[in-house]
C-alpha positions as CSV (number, residue, x, y, z in Angstrom):
1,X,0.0,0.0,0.0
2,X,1.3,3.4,-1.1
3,X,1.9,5.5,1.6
4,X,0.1,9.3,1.8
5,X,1.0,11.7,-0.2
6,X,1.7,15.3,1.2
7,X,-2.1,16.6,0.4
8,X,-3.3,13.5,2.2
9,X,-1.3,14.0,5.3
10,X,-2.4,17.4,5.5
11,X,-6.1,16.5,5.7
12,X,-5.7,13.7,7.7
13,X,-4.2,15.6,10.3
14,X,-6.8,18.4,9.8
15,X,-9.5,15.6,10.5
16,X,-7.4,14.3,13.6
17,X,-7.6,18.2,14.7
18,X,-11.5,18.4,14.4
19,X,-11.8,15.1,16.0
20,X,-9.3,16.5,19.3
21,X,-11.6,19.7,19.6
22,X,-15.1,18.5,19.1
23,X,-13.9,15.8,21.7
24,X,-12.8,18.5,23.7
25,X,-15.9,20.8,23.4
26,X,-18.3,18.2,25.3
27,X,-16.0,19.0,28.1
28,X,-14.6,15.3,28.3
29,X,-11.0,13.8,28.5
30,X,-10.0,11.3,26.1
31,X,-10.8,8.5,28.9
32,X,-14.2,9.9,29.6
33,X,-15.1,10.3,26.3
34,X,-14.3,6.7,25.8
35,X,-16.2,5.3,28.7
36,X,-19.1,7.5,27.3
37,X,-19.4,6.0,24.4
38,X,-18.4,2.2,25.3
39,X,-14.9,2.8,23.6
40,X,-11.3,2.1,24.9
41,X,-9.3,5.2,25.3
42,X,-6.6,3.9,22.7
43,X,-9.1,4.5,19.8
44,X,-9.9,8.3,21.0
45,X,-5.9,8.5,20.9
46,X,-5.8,6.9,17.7
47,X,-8.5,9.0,15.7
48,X,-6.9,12.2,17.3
49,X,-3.3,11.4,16.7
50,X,-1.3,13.6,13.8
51,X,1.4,11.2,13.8
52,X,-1.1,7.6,13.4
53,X,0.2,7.3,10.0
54,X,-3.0,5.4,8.7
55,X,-5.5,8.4,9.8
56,X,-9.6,7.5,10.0
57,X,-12.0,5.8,8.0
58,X,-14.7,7.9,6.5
59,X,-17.0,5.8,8.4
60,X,-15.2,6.7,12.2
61,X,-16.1,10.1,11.2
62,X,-19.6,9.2,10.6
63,X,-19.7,7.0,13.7
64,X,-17.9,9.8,15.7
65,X,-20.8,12.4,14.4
66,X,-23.2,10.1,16.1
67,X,-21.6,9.9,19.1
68,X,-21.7,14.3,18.8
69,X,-25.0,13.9,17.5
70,X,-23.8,16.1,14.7
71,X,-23.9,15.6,10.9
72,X,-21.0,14.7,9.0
73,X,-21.4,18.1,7.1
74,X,-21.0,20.0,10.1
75,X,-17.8,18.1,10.6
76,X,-16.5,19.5,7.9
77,X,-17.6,22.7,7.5
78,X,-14.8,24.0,9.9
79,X,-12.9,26.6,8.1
80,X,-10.0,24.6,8.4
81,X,-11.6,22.2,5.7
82,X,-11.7,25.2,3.6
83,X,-9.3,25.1,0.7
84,X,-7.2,28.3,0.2
């Protein structure tokens, strides 16, 4: 498997980033978080991590907007998904 390119990177950590500050805007640590949602605190750390070099699966961010009770668009309508 080819590894990411430097656009690919880029958004990946970008989603990482949204991930870590939605996370963070329920008022919950990683751990709590985790127990919330029935998860082990390794995946929070995983789908937050820049340097996890294989990043999320479109469908964590869709499971992840569940949890937030959020859609998937406003996931990504963050300004730092917009392209400059």
């Amino acid at each position: 498997m080819a590894g990411l390119n430097k656009e690919d990177l880029i958004l990946k950590n970008k989603i990482a980033k949204r991930i870590k500050n939605l996370r963070e805007n329920t008022g919950l640590s990683q751990s709590d978080f985790a127990k919330k949602n029935d998860l082990d605190r390794q995946i929070i750390n995983r789908w937050e991590s820049s340097v996890n070099k294989r990043g999320v699966t479109i469908y964590t961010i869709k499971r992840f907007c569940d949890m937030l009770n959020i859609s998937m668009e406003t996931f990504f309508s963050d300004s730092s998904f917009n392209k400059k």
